[in-house]
C-alpha positions, 0 to 999 in steps of 0.5 A: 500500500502507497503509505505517501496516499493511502486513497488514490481513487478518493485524491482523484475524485477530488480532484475532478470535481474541484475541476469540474465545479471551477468550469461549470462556475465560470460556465455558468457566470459566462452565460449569465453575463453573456446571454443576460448582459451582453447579448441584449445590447445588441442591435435590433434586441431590447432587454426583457423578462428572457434576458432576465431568466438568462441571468439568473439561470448563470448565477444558478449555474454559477451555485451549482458549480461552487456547490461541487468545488466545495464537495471535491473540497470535503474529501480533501478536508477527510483526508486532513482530518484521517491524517492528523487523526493518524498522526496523533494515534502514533503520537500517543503510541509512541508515549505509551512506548509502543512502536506504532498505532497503525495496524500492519 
Protein backbone atom coordinates (compact mmCIF):
# COMPACT_ATOMS: atom_id res chain seq x y z
CA UNK A 1 0.00 0.00 0.00
CA UNK A 2 1.25 3.76 -1.30
CA UNK A 3 1.73 4.91 2.71
CA UNK A 4 2.51 8.77 0.84
CA UNK A 5 -1.59 8.19 -0.41
CA UNK A 6 -3.29 5.83 1.07
CA UNK A 7 -6.53 6.79 -1.14
CA UNK A 8 -5.66 7.49 -4.61
CA UNK A 9 -9.09 6.59 -6.15
CA UNK A 10 -10.54 9.39 -3.47
CA UNK A 11 -7.50 12.13 -4.18
CA UNK A 12 -8.72 11.52 -7.99
CA UNK A 13 -12.16 12.01 -7.13
CA UNK A 14 -11.33 15.25 -5.58
CA UNK A 15 -9.96 16.46 -7.86
CA UNK A 16 -12.21 16.04 -10.70
CA UNK A 17 -14.85 17.67 -9.01
CA UNK A 18 -12.81 20.51 -7.80
CA UNK A 19 -12.05 20.94 -11.88
CA UNK A 20 -15.28 20.26 -12.76
CA UNK A 21 -17.23 22.80 -10.43
CA UNK A 22 -14.48 25.63 -11.34
CA UNK A 23 -15.67 25.02 -15.35
CA UNK A 24 -19.03 24.88 -14.60
CA UNK A 25 -18.96 28.28 -12.24
CA UNK A 26 -17.30 30.11 -15.00
CA UNK A 27 -19.60 28.35 -17.15
CA UNK A 28 -22.40 29.07 -15.71
CA UNK A 29 -21.01 33.29 -14.79
CA UNK A 30 -20.04 33.37 -18.59
CA UNK A 31 -23.55 32.64 -19.99
CA UNK A 32 -25.01 34.98 -17.48
CA UNK A 33 -23.24 37.98 -18.39
CA UNK A 34 -23.09 36.78 -21.97
CA UNK A 35 -26.69 35.96 -22.68
CA UNK A 36 -28.39 38.08 -19.79
CA UNK A 37 -25.86 41.15 -20.06
CA UNK A 38 -24.29 41.47 -23.34
CA UNK A 39 -26.22 39.99 -25.83
CA UNK A 40 -29.40 42.28 -25.22
CA UNK A 41 -27.44 45.11 -26.11
CA UNK A 42 -27.03 44.05 -29.45
CA UNK A 43 -28.87 45.88 -32.16
CA UNK A 44 -32.42 45.02 -33.24
CA UNK A 45 -32.69 43.37 -29.44
CA UNK A 46 -34.29 45.10 -26.28
CA UNK A 47 -33.89 43.96 -22.60
CA UNK A 48 -36.52 41.53 -21.27
CA UNK A 49 -38.01 39.32 -19.00
CA UNK A 50 -35.87 36.09 -21.31
CA UNK A 51 -32.65 38.27 -20.55
CA UNK A 52 -33.71 38.48 -17.01
CA UNK A 53 -34.14 34.28 -16.62
CA UNK A 54 -30.73 34.16 -18.51
CA UNK A 55 -29.08 35.93 -15.84
CA UNK A 56 -30.43 34.40 -13.02
CA UNK A 57 -30.05 30.62 -14.79
CA UNK A 58 -25.82 31.88 -14.96
CA UNK A 59 -25.96 32.68 -11.49
CA UNK A 60 -27.99 29.37 -10.91
CA UNK A 61 -25.32 27.71 -12.55
CA UNK A 62 -22.58 29.65 -11.14
CA UNK A 63 -24.19 27.97 -7.37
CA UNK A 64 -24.07 24.76 -8.67
CA UNK A 65 -20.89 24.97 -9.85
CA UNK A 66 -19.24 26.23 -6.29
CA UNK A 67 -21.94 23.59 -4.85
CA UNK A 68 -19.45 20.67 -6.39
CA UNK A 69 -15.65 22.50 -5.79
CA UNK A 70 -16.94 22.63 -2.35
CA UNK A 71 -17.91 18.66 -2.25
CA UNK A 72 -14.49 17.88 -4.05
CA UNK A 73 -13.01 20.47 -1.28
CA UNK A 74 -14.74 17.96 1.73
CA UNK A 75 -12.66 14.88 0.73
CA UNK A 76 -9.62 16.97 0.89
CA UNK A 77 -10.75 18.13 4.46
CA UNK A 78 -11.45 13.98 5.32
CA UNK A 79 -8.24 13.33 4.22
CA UNK A 80 -6.69 16.26 6.72
CA UNK A 81 -8.87 15.15 9.22
CA UNK A 82 -7.64 10.83 8.55
CA UNK A 83 -4.00 12.15 8.74
CA UNK A 84 -3.88 14.32 11.92
CA UNK A 85 -6.25 11.66 13.18
CA UNK A 86 -3.47 9.32 12.28
CA UNK A 87 -0.83 11.29 13.31
CA UNK A 88 -1.83 11.75 16.97
CA UNK A 89 -2.51 7.81 17.11
CA UNK A 90 1.22 7.47 16.76
CA UNK A 91 1.97 10.18 18.95
CA UNK A 92 0.08 8.69 21.93
CA UNK A 93 1.75 5.08 20.85
CA UNK A 94 4.93 6.37 20.83
CA UNK A 95 4.10 8.00 24.56
CA UNK A 96 2.75 4.76 25.58
CA UNK A 97 6.30 3.13 24.25
CA UNK A 98 4.53 1.15 21.82
CA UNK A 99 6.31 1.31 18.31
CA UNK A 100 3.20 2.31 16.11
CA UNK A 101 -0.82 2.54 16.29
CA UNK A 102 -1.26 1.57 12.56
CA UNK A 103 -2.02 -1.59 12.05
CA UNK A 104 0.33 -3.52 9.75
Amino acid sequence: MNTANPFPVLTFVSRLLRGLGWLVTVAGALYGVIMGIIEPLLPQHRYGASDVFDCLVGVAIAIVGIGIVAYGELIGVAFAIEANTRRAADSVATLQGKESARPS
